[in-house]
DRENDO-1510 file (C-alpha; in Angstrom, 1 decimal, always signed):
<recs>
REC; n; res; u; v; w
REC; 1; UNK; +0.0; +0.0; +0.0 .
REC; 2; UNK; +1.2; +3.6; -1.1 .
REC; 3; UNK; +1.1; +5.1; +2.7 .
REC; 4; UNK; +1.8; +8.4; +1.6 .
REC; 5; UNK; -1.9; +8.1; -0.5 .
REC; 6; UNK; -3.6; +6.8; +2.9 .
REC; 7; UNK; -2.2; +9.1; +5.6 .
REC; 8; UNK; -3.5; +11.9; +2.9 .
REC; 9; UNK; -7.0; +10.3; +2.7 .
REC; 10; UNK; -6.7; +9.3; +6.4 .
REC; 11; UNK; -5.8; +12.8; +7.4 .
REC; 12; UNK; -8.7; +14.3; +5.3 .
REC; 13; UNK; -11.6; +12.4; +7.3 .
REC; 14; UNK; -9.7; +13.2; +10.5 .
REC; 15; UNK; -9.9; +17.0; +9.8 .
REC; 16; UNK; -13.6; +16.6; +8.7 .
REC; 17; UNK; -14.0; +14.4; +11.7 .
REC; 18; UNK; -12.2; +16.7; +14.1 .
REC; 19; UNK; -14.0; +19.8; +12.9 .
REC; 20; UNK; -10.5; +21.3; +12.4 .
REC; 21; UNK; -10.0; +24.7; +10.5 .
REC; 22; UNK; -8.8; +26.1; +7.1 .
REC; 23; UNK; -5.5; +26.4; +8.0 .
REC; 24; UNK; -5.4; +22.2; +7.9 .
REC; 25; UNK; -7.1; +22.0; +5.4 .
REC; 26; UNK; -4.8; +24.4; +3.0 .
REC; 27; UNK; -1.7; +22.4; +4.3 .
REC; 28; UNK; -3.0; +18.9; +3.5 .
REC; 29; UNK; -3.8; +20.9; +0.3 .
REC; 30; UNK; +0.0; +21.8; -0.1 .
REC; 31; UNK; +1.0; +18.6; +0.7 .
REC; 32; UNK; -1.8; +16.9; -2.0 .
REC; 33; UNK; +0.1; +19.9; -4.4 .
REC; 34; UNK; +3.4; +18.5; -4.1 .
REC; 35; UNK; +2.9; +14.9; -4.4 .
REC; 36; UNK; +0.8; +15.4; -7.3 .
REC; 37; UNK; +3.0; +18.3; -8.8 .
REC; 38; UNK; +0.9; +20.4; -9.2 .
REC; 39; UNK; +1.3; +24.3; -9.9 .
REC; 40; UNK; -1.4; +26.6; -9.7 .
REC; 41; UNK; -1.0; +30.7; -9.7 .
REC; 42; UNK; -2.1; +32.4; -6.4 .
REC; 43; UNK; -5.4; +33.4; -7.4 .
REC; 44; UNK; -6.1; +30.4; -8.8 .
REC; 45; UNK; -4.9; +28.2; -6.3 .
REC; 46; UNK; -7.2; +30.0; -3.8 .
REC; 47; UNK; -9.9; +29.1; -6.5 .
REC; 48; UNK; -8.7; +25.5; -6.6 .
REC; 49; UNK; -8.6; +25.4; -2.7 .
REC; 50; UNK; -12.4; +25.6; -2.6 .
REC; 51; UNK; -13.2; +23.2; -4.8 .
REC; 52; UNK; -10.1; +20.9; -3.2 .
REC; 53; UNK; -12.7; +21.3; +0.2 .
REC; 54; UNK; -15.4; +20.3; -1.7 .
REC; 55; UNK; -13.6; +17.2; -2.8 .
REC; 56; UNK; -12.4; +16.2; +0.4 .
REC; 57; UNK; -16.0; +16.3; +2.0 .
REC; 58; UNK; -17.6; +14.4; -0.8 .
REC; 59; UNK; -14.6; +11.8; -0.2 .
REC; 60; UNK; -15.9; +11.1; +3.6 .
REC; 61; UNK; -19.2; +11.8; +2.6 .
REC; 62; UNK; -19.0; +8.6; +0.7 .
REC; 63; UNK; -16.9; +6.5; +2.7 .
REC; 64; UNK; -18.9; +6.9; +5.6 .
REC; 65; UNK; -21.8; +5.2; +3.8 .
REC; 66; UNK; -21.7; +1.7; +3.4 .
REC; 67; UNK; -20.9; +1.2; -0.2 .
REC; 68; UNK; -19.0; -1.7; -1.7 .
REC; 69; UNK; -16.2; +1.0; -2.9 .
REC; 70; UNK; -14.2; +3.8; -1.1 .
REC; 71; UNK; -12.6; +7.3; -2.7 .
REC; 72; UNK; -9.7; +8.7; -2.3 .
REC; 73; UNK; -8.0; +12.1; -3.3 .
REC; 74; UNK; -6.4; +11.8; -6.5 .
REC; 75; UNK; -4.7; +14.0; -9.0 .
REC; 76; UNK; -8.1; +15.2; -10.0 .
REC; 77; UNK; -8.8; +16.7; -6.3 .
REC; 78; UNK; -9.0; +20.2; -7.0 .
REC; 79; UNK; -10.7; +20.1; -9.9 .
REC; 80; UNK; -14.7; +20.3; -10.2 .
REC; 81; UNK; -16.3; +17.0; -12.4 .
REC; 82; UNK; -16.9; +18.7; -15.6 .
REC; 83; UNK; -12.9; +19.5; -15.4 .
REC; 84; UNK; -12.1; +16.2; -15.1 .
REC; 85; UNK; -14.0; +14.5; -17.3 .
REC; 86; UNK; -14.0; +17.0; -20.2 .
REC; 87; UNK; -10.3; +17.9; -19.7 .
REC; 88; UNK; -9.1; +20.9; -17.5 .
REC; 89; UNK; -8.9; +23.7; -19.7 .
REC; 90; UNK; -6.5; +26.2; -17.7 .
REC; 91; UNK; -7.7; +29.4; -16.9 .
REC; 92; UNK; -6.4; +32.0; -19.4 .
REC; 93; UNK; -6.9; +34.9; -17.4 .
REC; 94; UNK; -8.1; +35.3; -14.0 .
REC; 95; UNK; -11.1; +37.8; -13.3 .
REC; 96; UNK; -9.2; +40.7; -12.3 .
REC; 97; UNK; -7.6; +41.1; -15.5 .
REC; 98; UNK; -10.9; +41.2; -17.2 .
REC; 99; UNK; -12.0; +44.6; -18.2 .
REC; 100; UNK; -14.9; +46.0; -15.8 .
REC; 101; UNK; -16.8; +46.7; -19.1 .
REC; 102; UNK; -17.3; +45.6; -22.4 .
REC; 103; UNK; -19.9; +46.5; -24.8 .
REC; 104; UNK; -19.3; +44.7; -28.4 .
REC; 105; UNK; -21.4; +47.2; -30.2 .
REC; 106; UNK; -18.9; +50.1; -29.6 .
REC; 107; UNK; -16.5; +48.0; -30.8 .
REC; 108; UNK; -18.4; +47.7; -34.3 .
REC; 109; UNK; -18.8; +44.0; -33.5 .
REC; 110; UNK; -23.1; +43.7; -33.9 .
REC; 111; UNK; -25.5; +44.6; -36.3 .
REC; 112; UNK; -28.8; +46.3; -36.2 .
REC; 113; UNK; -31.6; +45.0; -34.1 .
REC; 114; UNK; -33.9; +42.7; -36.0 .
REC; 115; UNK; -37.1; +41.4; -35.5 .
REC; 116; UNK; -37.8; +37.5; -36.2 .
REC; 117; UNK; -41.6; +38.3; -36.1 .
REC; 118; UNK; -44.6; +35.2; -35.9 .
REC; 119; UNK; -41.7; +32.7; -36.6 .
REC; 120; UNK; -40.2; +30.4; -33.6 .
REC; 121; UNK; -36.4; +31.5; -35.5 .
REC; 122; UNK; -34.6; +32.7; -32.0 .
REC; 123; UNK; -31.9; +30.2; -32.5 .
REC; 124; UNK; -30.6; +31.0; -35.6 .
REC; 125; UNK; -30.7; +34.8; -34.7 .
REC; 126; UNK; -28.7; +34.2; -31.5 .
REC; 127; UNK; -26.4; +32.1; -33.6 .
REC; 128; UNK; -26.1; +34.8; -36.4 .
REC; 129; UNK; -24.9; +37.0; -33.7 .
REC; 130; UNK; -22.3; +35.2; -31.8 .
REC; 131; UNK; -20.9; +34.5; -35.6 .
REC; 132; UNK; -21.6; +37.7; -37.1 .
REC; 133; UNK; -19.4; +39.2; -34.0 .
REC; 134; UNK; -16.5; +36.9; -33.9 .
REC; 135; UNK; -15.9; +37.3; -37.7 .
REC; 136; UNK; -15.9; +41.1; -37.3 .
REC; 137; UNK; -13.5; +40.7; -34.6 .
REC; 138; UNK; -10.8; +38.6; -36.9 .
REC; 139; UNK; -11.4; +40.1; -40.1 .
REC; 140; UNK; -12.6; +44.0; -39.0 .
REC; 141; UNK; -15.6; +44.0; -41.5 .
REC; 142; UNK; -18.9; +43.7; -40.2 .
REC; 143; UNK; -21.3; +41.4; -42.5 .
REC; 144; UNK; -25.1; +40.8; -41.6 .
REC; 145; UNK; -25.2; +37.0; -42.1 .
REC; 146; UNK; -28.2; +35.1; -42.9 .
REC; 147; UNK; -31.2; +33.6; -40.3 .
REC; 148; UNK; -33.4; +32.7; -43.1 .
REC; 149; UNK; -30.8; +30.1; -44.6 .
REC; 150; UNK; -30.7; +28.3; -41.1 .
REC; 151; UNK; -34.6; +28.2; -40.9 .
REC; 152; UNK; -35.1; +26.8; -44.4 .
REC; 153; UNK; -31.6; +24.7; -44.3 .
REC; 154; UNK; -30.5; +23.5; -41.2 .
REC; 155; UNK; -32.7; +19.6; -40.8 .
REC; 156; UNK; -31.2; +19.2; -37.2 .
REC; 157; UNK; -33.3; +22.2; -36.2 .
REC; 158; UNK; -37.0; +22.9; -36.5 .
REC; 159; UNK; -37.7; +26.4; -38.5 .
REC; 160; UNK; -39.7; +28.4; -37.0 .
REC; 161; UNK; -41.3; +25.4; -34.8 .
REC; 162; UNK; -37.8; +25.8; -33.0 .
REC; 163; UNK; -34.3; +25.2; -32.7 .
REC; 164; UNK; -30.6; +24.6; -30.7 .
REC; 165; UNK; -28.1; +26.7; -31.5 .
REC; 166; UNK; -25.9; +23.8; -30.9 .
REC; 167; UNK; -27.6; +22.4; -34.2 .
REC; 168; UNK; -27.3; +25.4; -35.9 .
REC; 169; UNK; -23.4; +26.1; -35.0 .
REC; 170; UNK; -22.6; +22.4; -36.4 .
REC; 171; UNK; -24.6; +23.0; -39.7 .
REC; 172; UNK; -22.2; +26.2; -40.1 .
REC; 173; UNK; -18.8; +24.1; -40.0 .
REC; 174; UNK; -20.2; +21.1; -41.9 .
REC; 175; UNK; -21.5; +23.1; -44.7 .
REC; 176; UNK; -18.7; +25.1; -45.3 .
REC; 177; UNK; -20.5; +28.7; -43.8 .
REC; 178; UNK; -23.7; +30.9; -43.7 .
REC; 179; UNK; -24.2; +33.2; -46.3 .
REC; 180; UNK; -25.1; +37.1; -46.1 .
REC; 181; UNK; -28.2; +38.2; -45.7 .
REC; 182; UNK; -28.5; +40.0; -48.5 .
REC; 183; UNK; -28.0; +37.2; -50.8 .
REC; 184; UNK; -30.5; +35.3; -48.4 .
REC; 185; UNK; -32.5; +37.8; -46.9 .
REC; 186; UNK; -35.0; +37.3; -43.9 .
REC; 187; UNK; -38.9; +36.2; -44.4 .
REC; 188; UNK; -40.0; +35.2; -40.9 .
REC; 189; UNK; -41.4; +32.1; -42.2 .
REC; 190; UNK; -40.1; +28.9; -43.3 .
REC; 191; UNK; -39.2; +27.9; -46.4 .
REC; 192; UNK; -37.5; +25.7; -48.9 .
REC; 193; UNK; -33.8; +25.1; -48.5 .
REC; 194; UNK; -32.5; +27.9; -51.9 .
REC; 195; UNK; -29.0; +26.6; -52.7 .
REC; 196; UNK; -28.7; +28.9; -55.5 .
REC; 197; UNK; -29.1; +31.3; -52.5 .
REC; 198; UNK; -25.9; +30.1; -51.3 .
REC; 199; UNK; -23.6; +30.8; -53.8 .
REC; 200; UNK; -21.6; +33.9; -53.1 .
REC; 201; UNK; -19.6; +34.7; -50.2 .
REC; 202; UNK; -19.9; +32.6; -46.8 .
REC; 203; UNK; -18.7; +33.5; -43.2 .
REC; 204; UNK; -16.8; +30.3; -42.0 .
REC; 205; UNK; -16.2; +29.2; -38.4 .
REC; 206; UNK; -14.2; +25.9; -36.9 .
REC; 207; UNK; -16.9; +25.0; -34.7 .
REC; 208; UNK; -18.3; +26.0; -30.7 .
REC; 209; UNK; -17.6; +25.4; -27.6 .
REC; 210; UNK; -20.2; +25.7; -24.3 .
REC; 211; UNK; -19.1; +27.6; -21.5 .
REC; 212; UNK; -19.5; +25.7; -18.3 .
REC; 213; UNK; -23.0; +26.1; -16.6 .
REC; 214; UNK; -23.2; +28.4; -13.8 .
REC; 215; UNK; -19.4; +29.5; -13.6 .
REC; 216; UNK; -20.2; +33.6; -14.2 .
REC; 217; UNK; -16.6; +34.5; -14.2 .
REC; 218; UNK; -16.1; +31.7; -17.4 .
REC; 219; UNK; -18.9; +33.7; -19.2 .
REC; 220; UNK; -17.6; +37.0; -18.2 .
REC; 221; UNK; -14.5; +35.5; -19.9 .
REC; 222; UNK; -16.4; +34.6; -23.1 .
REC; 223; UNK; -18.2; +38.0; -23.1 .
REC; 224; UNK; -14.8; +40.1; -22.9 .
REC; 225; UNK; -13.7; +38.4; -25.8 .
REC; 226; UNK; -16.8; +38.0; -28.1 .
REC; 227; UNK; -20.3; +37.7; -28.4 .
REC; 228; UNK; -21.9; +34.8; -26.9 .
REC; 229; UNK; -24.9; +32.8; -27.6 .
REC; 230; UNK; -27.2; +32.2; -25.0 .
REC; 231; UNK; -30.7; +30.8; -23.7 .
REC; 232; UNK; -32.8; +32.3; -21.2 .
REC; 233; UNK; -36.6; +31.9; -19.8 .
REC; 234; UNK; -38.6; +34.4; -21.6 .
REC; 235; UNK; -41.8; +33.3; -20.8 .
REC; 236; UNK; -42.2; +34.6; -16.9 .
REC; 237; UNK; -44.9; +37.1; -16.5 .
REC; 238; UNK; -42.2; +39.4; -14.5 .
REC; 239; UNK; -40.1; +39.3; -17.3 .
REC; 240; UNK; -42.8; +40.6; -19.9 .
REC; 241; UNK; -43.6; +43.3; -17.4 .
REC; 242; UNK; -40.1; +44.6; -17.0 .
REC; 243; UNK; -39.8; +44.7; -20.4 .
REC; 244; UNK; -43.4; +46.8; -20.7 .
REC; 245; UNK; -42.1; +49.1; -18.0 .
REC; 246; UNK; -38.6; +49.5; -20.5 .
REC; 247; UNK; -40.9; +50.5; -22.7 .
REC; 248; UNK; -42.9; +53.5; -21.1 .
REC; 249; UNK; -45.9; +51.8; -20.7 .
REC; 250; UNK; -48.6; +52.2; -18.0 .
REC; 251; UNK; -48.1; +49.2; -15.2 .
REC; 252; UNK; -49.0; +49.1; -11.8 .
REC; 253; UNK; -45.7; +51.0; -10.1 .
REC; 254; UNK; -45.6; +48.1; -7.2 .
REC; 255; UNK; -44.3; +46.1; -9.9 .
REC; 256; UNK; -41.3; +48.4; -10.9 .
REC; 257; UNK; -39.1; +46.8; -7.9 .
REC; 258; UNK; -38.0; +45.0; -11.2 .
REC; 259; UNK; -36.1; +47.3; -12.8 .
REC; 260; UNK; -33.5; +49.2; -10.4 .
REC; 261; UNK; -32.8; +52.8; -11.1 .
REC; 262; UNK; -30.4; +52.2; -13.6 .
REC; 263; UNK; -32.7; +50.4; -15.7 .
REC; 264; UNK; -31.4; +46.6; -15.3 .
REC; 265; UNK; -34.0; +44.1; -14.9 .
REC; 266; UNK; -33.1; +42.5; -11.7 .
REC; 267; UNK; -36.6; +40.4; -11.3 .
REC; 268; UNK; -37.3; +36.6; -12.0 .
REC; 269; UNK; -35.3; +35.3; -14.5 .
REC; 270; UNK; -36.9; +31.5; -14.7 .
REC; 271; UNK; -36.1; +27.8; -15.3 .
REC; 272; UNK; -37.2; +27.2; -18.7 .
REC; 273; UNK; -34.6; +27.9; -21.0 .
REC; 274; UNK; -37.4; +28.8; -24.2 .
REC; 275; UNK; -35.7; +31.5; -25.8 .
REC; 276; UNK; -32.1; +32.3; -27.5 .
REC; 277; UNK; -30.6; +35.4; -27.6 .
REC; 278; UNK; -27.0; +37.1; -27.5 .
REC; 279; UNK; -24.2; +38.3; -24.6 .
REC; 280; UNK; -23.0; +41.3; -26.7 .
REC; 281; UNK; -21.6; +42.8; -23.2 .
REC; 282; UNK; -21.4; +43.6; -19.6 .
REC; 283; UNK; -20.9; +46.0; -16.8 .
REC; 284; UNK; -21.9; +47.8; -13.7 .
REC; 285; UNK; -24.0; +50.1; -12.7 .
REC; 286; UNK; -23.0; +53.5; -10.4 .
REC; 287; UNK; -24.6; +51.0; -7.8 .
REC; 288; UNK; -23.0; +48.4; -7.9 .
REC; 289; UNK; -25.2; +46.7; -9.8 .
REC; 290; UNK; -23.6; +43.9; -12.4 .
REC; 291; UNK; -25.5; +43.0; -15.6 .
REC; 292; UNK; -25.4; +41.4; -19.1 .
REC; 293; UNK; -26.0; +43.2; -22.3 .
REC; 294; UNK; -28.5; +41.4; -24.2 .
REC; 295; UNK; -29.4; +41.5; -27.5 .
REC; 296; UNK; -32.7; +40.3; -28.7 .
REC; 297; UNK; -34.6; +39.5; -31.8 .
REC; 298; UNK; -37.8; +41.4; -31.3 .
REC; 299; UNK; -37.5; +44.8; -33.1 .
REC; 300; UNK; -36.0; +48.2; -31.9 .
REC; 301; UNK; -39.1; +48.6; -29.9 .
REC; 302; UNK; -38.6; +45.9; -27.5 .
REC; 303; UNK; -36.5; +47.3; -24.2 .
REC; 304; UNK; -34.0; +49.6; -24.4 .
REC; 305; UNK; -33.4; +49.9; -28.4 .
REC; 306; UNK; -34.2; +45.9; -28.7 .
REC; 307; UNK; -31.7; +45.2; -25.8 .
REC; 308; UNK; -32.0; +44.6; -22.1 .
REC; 309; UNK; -29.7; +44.7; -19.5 .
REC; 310; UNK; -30.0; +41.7; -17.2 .
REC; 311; UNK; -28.8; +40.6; -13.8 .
REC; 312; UNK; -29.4; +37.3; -13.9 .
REC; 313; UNK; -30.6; +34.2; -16.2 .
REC; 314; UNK; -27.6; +33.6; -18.1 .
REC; 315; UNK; -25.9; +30.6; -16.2 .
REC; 316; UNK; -27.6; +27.5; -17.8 .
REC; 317; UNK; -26.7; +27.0; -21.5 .
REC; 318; UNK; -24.5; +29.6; -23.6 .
REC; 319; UNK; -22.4; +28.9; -26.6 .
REC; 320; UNK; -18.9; +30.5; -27.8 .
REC; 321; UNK; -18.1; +30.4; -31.6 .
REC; 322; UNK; -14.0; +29.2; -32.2 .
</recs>
């Protein structure tokens, strides 16, 4: 028996058992560290540390139960499940080298607002976006690309009936791009796949990747470098009347605890993830207040220009274009 693998998985029951403090814990952290050789930079081995705690007690959370198995800590301790089954991707940058602010549309990185009318097409706009916006960013020409060729071509998805933009993203790389939409312009309705449509010049990407669910500093990450496709519940009742109080219309004022003074909608966001829209931002308000810039498919009339900023809603499913 490797004893210097027991006395660590001994000693991390005892200091579970014992009720012993942080300071423990971070040296049988050290110690887990070194035999594994592991290096981590400071803030992110503070980072790692919590999830290392969360490890351990799962460890003698298990062993104490009377399973035909027992864990141990191994060189996957400090890492959360996704990591380690997925593959650890190392942190590029740690949050306070993001910028406090980004906004993509000063940057020239997002076209107008549209408005996807009586047709279910939100995930092919919110995939437009997060495309439209990292091409802009490698090649410095902004080009409106095409929903209508994803509702009439993309099988995977469902037209206007609905849609992933997981499907939509993979029927991008495989067919070689999406076209403009001026050569395939917008009808809000579905329609028969037009290859002669799809001729001229295509925007092409190398596929997507999903930012982990309900790590907020990993999609403040994506944010600060592009614009990210996102789902969100748009079908709560607060929701709808935030938006008609964006809009200047007359609601009972009880309900505008919703909207803070800065205008950020700070009600409840929901579980049902029913509608796909873009990250084209983020910031803070003079309050403190931290939001999401959101932009939207439902014409320049909806919240503030066709955007909303948003405080929360955002952790489930998002998409990054590579």
């Amino acid at each position: 028996m490797d004893m210097g693998k027991f006395f660590l998985v001994a000693l991390s029951l005892a200091l579970l058992l014992g009720g012993l403090g942080l300071e423990r814990l971070w040296d049988l952290y050290e110690r887990w560290r070194s035999q594994h050789t592991v290096s981590r930079e400071l803030q992110e081995k503070h980072n790692r540390f919590n999830v290392f705690k969360e490890n351990v007690k799962h460890v003698h959370k298990v062993n104490m139960l009377n399973k035909p198995y027992k864990l141990k800590l191994n060189k996957f301790a400090d890492m959360t499940n996704h990591e380690s089954t997925c593959g650890f991707m190392h942190e590029k940058a740690d949050s306070t080298s993001l910028p406090s602010s980004v906004d993509w549309r000063k940057q020239g990185a997002v076209t107008g607002i549209r408005d996807q009318g009586k047709c279910g097409s939100c995930w092919a706009f919110s995939t437009v976006v997060a495309v439209e916006g990292i091409n802009q960013i490698k090649t410095k020409k902004l080009v409106s690309l095409s929903e209508q060729e994803l509702v009439d071509c993309d099988t995977e998805n469902k037209g206007c009936d609905g849609g992933l933009m997981e499907n939509a993203f993979q029927f991008i790389k495989q067919t070689g791009g999406v076209t403009t939409e001026k050569d395939y312009p917008y009808q809000a309705r579905d329609g028969s796949c037009d290859s002669a449509k799809m001729n001229g010049p295509r925007v092409q990407i190398d596929g997507y990747e999903s930012v982990p669910q309900n790590d907020e500093n990993a999609l403040r990450k994506a944010a600060a470098n592009q614009p990210v496709s996102v789902a969100i519940d748009a079908g709560g009742k607060d929701f709808q009347i935030s938006i008609n109080l964006l809009r200047g219309n007359t609601v009972d004022p009880s309900l505008s605890i919703h909207i803070d003074a800065h205008g950020v909608y700070t009600g409840d966001c929901g579980k049902e993830l029913n509608h796909g829209v873009a990250i084209v931002g983020y910031g803070t308000t003079l309050d403190g207040t931290k939001y999401w810039i959101v932009k939207n498919s439902w014409g320049p009339e909806w919240g503030e220009k066709g955007y909303l900023r948003i405080q929360c809603g955002l952790m489930q499913k998002r998409d990054i274009v590579v």
